[in-house]
C-alpha positions in Angstrom: 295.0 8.1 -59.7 292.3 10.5 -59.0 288.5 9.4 -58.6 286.8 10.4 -62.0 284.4 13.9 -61.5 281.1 13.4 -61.3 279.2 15.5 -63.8 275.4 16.5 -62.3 272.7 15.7 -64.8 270.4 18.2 -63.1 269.3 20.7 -65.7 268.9 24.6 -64.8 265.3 25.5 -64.3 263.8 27.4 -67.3 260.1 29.0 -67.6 257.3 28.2 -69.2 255.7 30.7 -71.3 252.8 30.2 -68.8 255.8 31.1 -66.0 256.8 34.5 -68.1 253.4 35.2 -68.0 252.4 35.4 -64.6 255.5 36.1 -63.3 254.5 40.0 -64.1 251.9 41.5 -66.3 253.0 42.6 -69.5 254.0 46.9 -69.8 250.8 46.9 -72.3 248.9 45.2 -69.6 249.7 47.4 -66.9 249.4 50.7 -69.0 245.7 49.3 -69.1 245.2 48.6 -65.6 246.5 52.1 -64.6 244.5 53.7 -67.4 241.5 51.9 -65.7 242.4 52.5 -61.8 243.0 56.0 -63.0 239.4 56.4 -64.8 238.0 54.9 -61.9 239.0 57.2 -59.5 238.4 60.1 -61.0 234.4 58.5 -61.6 234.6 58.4 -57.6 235.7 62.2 -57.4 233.4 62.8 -60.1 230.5 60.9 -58.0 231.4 62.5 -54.7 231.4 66.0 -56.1 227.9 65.9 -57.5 226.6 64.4 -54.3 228.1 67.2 -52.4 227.5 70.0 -54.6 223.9 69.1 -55.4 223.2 69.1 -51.8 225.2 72.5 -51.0 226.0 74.0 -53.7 229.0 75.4 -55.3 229.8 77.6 -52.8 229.1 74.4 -49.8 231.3 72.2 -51.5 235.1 72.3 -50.8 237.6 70.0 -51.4 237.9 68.2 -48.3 234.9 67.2 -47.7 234.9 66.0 -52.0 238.1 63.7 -50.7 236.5 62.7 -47.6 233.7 61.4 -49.8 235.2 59.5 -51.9 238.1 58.3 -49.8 240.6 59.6 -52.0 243.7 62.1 -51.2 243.9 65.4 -52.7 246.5 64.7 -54.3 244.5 62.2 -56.3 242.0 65.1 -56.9 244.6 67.7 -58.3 246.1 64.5 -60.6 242.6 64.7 -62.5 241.9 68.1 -61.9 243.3 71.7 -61.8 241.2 73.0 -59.1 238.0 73.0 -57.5 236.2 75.1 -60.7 237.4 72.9 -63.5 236.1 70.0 -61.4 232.7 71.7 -61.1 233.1 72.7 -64.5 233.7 68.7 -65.4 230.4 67.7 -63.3 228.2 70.6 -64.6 229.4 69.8 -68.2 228.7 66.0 -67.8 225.3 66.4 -66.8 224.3 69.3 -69.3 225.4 66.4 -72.6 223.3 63.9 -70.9 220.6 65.8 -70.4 221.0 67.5 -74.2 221.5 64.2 -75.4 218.3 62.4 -73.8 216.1 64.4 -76.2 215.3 65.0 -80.1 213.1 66.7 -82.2 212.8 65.2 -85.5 213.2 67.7 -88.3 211.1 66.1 -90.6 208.0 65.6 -88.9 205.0 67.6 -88.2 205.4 68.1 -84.5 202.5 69.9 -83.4 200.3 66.5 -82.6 203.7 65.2 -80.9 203.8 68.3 -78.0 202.7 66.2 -75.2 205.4 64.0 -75.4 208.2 65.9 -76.4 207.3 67.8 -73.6 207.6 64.5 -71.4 210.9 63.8 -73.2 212.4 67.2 -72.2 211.4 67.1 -68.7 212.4 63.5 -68.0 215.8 64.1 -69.1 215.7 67.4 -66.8 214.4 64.9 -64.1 217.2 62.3 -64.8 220.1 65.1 -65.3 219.5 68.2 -63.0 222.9 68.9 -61.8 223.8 71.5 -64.5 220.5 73.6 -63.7 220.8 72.8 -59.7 224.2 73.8 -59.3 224.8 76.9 -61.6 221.2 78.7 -61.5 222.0 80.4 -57.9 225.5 81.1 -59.5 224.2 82.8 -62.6 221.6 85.0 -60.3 224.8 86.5 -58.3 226.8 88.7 -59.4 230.2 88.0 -58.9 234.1 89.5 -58.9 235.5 86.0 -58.9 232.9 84.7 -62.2 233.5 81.3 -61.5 233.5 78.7 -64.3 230.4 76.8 -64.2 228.2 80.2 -63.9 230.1 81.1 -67.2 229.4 78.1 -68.3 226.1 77.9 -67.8 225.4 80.9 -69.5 226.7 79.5 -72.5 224.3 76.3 -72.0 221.6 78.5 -71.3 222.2 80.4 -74.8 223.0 76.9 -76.6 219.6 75.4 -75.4 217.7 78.6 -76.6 219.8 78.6 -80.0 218.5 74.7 -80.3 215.0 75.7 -79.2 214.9 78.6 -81.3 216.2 76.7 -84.8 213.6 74.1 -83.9 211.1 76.8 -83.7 212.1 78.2 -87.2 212.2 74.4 -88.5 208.5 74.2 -87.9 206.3 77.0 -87.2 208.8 79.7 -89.4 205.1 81.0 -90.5 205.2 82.3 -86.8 207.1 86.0 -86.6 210.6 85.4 -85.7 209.9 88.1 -82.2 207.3 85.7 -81.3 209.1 82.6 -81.5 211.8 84.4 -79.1 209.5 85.5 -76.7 208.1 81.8 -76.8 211.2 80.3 -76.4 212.9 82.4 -73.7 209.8 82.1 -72.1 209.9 78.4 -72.3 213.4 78.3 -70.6 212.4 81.0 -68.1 209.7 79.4 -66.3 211.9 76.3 -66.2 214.2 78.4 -64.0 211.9 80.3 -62.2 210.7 76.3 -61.2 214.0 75.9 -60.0 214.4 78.4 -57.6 210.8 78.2 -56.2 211.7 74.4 -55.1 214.8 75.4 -53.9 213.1 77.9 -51.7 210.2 75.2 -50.7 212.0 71.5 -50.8 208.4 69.9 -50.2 206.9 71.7 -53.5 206.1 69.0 -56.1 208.8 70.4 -58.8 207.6 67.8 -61.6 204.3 69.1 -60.9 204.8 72.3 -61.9 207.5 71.4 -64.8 204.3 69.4 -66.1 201.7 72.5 -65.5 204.7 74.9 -67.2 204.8 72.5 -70.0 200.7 72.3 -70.7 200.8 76.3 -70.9 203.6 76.4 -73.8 202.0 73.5 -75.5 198.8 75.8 -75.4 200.4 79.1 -76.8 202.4 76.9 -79.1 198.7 75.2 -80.4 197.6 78.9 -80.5 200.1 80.7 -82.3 200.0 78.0 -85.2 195.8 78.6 -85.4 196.7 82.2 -85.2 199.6 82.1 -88.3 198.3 79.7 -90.5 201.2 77.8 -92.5 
């Protein structure tokens, strides 16, 4: 007679949920962390570009000295980004709604008392967000076969900020004539620029210095104009 089989009464191992759920992340989960390693680096070639470019310019930078920067292939790069223009274009754009965004004139208020420091507003949002201005002024003083993106695009900025200027202008002195407003306004923006490319050409010039003095002279043909045209 055969010995009698001897049945184990050791049970297969099974997970836990607490198993499943470190075993691998969920797809949802790593959808997210690639979304965020992804957003991530292209912040880093975002952040190296600007460094580089407000330093030497558009022309200066190049795109492997952008990936040496941020330690980054180029293939990383051209993932995020077409080419070397839409990245610029990406930077100048970035800084140009930061800066537009740091400042408001009410519509609803009498803004003439105010100038002082609306004028401080404007020019410590230039002061916090001067890429745009840095990097595509000496573009939009060449002229160029190529026309690279960010000087065309800075010449739309350039003619948004005066459109914004010159509808706050209308808002509250319309009693002014509509040629002098202009005048005002594209003097306004101007002598910003002309600011610009003074410091670039003398570093140890005292920029926010003369953005202040610039600012005291419109303020003063602003005051005048309004005694002159009475509402």
């Amino acid at each position: 007679m055969s010995a009698p089989v001897e049945l184990s009464t050791t049970t297969a191992p099974h997970n836990t949920p607490q198993d499943d759920a470190t075993a691998k992340p969920a797809p949802k989960r790593r959808a997210r962390n690639r979304r965020a390693d992804g957003e991530r680096s292209r912040q880093r070639i975002l952040d190296a570009a600007t460094s580089i470019a407000t330093e030497r310019g558009y022309d200066g930078t190049s795109i492997a000295e952008i990936c040496r920067e941020c330690g980054l292939p180029a293939s990383s790069l051209y993932w995020h980004f077409e080419d070397k223009d839409d990245l610029m274009s990406q930077v100048i754009g970035k800084s140009f709604d930061a800066w537009n965004a740091a400042w408001n004139i009410p519509e609803d208020e009498d803004i003439l008392q105010h100038l002082p420091q609306i004028a401080e507003q404007l020019l410590d949002a230039l002061e916090n967000h001067p890429e745009f201005i840095r990097l595509c002024l000496p573009l939009a003083l060449q002229k160029r076969s190529d026309d690279p993106g960010p000087r065309r695009m800075y010449l739309e900025m350039r003619a948004d900020v005066i459109r914004r200027l010159s509808d706050i202008g209308a808002t509250h002195f319309g009693y002014v004539p509509e040629a002098r407003r202009t005048a005002i306004v594209t003097y306004m923006v101007s002598g910003v620029e002309g600011l610009f490319v003074d410091h670039e050409m003398n570093p140890a010039s005292d920029l926010r210095e003369q953005l202040d003095l610039h600012a005291m002279g419109v303020i003063a043909i602003i005051l005048q104009e309004a005694s002159q045209h009475p509402s």
